[in-house]
NUPATOR-278701 format. One record per residue (C-alpha): residue in three letters; y, x, z. Coordinates in nm, 3 decimals. Layout:
residues N
ALA, Y, X, Z
...
***
This chain:
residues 259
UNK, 3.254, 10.189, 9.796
UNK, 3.071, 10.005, 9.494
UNK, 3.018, 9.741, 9.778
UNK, 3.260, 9.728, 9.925
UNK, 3.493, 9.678, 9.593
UNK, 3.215, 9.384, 9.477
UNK, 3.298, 9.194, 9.812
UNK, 3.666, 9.252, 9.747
UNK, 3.657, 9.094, 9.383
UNK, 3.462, 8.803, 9.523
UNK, 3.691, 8.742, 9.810
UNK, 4.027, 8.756, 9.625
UNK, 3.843, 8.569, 9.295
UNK, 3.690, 8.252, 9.493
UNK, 3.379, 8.371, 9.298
UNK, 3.062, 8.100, 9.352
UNK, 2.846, 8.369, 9.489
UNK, 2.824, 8.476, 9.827
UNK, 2.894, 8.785, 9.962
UNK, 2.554, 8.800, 10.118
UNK, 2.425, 8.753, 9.744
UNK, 2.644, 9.065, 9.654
UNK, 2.471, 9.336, 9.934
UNK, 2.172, 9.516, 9.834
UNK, 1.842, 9.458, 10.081
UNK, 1.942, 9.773, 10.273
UNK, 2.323, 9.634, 10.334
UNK, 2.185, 9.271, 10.450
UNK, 1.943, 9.423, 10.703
UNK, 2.239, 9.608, 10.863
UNK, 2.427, 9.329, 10.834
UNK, 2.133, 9.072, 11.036
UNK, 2.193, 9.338, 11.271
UNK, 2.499, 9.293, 11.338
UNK, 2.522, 8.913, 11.357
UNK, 2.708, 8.843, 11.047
UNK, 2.422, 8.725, 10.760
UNK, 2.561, 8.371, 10.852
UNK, 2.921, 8.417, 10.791
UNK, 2.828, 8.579, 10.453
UNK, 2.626, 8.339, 10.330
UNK, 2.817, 8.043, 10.351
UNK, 3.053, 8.183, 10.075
UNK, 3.424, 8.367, 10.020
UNK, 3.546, 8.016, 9.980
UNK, 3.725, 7.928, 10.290
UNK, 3.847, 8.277, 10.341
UNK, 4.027, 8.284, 9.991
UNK, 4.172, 7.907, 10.054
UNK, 4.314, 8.023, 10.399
UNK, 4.451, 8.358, 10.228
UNK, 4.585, 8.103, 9.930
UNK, 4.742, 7.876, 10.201
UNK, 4.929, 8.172, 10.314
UNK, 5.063, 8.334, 10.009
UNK, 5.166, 8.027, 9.955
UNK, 5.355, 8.003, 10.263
UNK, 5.521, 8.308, 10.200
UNK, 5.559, 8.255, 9.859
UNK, 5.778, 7.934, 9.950
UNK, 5.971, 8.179, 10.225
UNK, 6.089, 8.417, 9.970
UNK, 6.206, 8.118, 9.692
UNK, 6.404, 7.940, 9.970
UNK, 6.546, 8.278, 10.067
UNK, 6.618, 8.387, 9.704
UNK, 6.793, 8.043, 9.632
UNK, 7.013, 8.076, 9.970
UNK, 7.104, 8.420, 9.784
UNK, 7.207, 8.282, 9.472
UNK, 7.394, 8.024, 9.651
UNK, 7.601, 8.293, 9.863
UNK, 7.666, 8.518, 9.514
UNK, 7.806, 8.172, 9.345
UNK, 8.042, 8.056, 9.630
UNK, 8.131, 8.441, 9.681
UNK, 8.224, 8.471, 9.347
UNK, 8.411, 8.119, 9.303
UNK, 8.607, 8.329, 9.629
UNK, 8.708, 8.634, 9.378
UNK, 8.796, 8.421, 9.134
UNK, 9.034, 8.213, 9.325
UNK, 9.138, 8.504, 9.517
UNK, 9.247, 8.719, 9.236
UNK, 9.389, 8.427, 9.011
UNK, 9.746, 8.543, 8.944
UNK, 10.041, 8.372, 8.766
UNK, 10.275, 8.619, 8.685
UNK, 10.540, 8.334, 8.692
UNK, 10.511, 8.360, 9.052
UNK, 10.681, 8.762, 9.021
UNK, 11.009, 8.586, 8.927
UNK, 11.270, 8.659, 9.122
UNK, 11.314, 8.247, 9.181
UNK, 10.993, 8.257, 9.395
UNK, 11.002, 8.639, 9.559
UNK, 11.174, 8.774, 9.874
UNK, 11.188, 9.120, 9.793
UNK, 11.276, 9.399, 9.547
UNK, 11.044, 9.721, 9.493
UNK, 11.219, 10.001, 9.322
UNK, 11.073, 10.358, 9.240
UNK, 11.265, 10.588, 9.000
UNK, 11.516, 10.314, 8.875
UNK, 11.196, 10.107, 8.777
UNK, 11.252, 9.751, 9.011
UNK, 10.930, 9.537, 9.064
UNK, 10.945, 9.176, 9.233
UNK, 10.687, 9.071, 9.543
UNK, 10.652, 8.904, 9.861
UNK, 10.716, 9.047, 10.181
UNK, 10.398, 8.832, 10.332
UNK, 10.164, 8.985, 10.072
UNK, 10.238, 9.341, 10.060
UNK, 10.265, 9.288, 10.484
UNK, 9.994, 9.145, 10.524
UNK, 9.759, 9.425, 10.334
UNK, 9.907, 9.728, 10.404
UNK, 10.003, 9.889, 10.741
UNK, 10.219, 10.131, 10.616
UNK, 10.436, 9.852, 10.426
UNK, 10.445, 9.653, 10.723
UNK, 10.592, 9.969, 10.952
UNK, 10.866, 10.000, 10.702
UNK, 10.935, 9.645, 10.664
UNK, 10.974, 9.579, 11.066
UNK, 11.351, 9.530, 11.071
UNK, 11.357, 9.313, 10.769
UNK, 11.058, 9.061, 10.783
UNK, 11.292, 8.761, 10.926
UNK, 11.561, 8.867, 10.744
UNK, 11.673, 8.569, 10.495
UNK, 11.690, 8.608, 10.140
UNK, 11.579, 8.889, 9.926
UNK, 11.574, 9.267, 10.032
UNK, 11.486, 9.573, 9.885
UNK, 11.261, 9.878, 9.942
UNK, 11.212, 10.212, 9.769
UNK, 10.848, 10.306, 9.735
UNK, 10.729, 10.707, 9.683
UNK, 10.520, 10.612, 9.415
UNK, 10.513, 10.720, 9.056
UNK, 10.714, 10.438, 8.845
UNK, 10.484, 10.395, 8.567
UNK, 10.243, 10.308, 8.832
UNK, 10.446, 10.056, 9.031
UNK, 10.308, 9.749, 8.865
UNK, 9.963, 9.846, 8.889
UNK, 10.002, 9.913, 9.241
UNK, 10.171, 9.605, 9.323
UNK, 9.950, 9.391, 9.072
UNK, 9.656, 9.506, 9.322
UNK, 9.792, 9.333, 9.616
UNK, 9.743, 8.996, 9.454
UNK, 9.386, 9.084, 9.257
UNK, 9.204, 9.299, 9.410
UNK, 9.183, 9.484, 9.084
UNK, 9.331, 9.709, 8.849
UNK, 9.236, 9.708, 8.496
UNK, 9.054, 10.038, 8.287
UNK, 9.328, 10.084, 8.058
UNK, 9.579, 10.085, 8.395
UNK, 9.302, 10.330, 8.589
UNK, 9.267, 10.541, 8.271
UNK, 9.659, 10.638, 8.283
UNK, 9.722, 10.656, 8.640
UNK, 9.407, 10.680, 8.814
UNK, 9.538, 11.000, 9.037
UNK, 9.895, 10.818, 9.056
UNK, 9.733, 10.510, 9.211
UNK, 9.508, 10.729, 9.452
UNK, 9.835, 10.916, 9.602
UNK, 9.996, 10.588, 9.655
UNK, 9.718, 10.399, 9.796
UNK, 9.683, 10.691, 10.026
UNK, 10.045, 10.698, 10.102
UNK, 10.056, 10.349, 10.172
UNK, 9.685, 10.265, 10.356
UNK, 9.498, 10.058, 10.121
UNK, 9.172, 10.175, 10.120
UNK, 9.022, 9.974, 9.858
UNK, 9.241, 10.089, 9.621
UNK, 9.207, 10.464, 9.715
UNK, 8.825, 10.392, 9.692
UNK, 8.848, 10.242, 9.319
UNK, 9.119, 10.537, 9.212
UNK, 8.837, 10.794, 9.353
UNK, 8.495, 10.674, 9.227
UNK, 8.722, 10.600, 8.856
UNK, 8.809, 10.982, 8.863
UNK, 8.461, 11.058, 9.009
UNK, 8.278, 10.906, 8.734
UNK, 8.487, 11.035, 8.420
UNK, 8.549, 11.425, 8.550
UNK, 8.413, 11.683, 8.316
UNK, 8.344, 12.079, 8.317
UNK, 8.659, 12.092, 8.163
UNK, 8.882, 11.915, 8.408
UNK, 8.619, 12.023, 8.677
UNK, 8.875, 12.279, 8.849
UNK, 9.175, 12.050, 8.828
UNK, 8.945, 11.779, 8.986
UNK, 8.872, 12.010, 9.241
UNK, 9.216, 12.068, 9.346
UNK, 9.262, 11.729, 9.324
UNK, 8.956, 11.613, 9.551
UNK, 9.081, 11.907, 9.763
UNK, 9.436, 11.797, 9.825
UNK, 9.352, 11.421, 9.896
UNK, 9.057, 11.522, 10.128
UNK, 8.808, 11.339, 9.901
UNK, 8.412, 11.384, 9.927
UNK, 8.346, 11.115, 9.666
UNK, 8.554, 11.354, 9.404
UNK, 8.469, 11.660, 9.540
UNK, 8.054, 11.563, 9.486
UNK, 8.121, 11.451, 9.189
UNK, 8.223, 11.827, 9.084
UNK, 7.964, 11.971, 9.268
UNK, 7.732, 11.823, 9.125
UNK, 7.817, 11.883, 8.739
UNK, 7.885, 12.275, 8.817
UNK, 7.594, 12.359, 9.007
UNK, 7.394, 12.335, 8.709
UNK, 7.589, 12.658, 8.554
UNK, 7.743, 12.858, 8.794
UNK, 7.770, 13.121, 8.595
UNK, 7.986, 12.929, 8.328
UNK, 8.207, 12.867, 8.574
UNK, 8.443, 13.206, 8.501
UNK, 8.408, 13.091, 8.138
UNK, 8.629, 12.746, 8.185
UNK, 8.946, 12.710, 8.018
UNK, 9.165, 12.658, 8.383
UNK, 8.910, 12.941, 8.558
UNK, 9.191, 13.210, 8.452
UNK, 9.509, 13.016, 8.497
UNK, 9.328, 12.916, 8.892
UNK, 9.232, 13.298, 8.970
UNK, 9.526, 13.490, 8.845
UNK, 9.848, 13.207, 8.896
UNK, 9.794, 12.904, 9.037
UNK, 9.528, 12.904, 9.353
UNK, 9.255, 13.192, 9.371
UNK, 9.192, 13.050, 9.743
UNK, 9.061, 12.698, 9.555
UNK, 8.817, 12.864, 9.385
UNK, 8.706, 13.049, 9.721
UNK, 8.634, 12.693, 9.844
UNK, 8.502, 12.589, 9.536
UNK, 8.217, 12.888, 9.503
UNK, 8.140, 12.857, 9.904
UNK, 8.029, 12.509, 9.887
UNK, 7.822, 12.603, 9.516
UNK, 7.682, 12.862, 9.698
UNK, 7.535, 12.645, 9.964
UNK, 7.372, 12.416, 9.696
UNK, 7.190, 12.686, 9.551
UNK, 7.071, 12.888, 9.786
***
């Protein structure tokens, strides 16, 4: 092994000696024998420029392909930036075609728009897309939540402070409505911030909207302490009022991580 690491550090160094300098007299009568003194003695040299030539080959390969990368990132990103550059100017009712209205609270939008990235929308907008003028449609959507909603139709993006009030508001109407994104962003907000306190009500809620993403994310902070569980402040109000069965679910699916 001694031998074998001295040819090593000779071949990868360019070292002036020759690997037939580096075997002991036993080593270079086995190697006679085999036909390879030669080879040895003329040096590492040409074996470490060939090996240089082709790092540097692939060395060249991965700069070209990490500068085609950077390239992509800056024109995708010049394509976010113009994509979700929004004038609210544009929410006027001078330059909209129709009127969103939820619990007496009335935003402004364009039929294209909310058509064009939502299914649902476009369903309930069928008899009224060549219809002239403005028109208006109710939304089942929480009202306090009905600009953020509509605010992510133009951006692509909702801001903290808007996901930190209605983060389960937004996830019931992007469900309600198909957009998936925005159901996504809702989930993996409440996903990240849910706590053993709220871990129950999470639950429920992760239950009810059929979602993995929130439902792992309070599997994975109980199963830590199962047996705290009975000692959380909504345990008792879940067991003995609100839904016992939840907490059936909730201890099946523990169960199977511990085990």
């Amino acid at each position: 092994m001694a031998t074998m690491r001295r040819l090593s550090q000779g071949y990868i160094t360019g070292s002036a000696v020759s690997q037939w300098d580096q075997l002991c007299p036993k080593c270079q009568t086995i190697v006679k024998e085999q036909g390879y003194e030669t080879e040895l003695k003329s040096g590492p040299s040409f074996q470490v420029q060939v090996v240089r030539l082709e790092m540097e080959k692939k060395l060249k390969l991965v700069e070209d392909r990490l500068h085609e990368r950077e390239e992509s990132e800056r024109a995708l990103q010049e394509q976010i930036i113009f994509l979700s550059t929004w004038d609210p100017v544009v929410m006027s009712p001078g330059y909209t075609d129709i009127i969103l209205q939820s619990g007496g609270h009335i935003v402004n939008a364009h039929r294209a728009v909310l058509a064009a990235k939502s299914d649902v929308i476009l369903k309930l907008m069928k008899g009224n897309l060549d219809q002239l003028g403005t028109v208006s449609m109710e939304l089942h959507i929480f009202p306090e939540a009905l600009d953020a909603f509509v605010r992510y139709f133009y951006t692509g993006h909702i801001s903290h402070r808007d996901l930190k009030r209605y983060a389960t508001k937004l996830l019931t109407a992007a469900k309600r409505y198909g957009v998936r994104s925005l159901q996504l962003v809702a989930e993996r907000y409440i996903a990240k911030h849910v706590s053993k306190e709220t871990a129950l009500s999470t639950w429920e809620l992760g239950t009810d909207h059929n979602s993995e993403i929130i439902k792992e994310s309070v599997l994975q902070i109980l199963v830590k302490d199962v047996q705290d569980i009975p000692k959380l402040g909504e345990y008792r109000m879940y067991r003995c009022q609100k839904d016992p069965e939840l907490l059936v679910g909730l201890f099946e699916n523990l169960l199977g991580r511990v085990t």
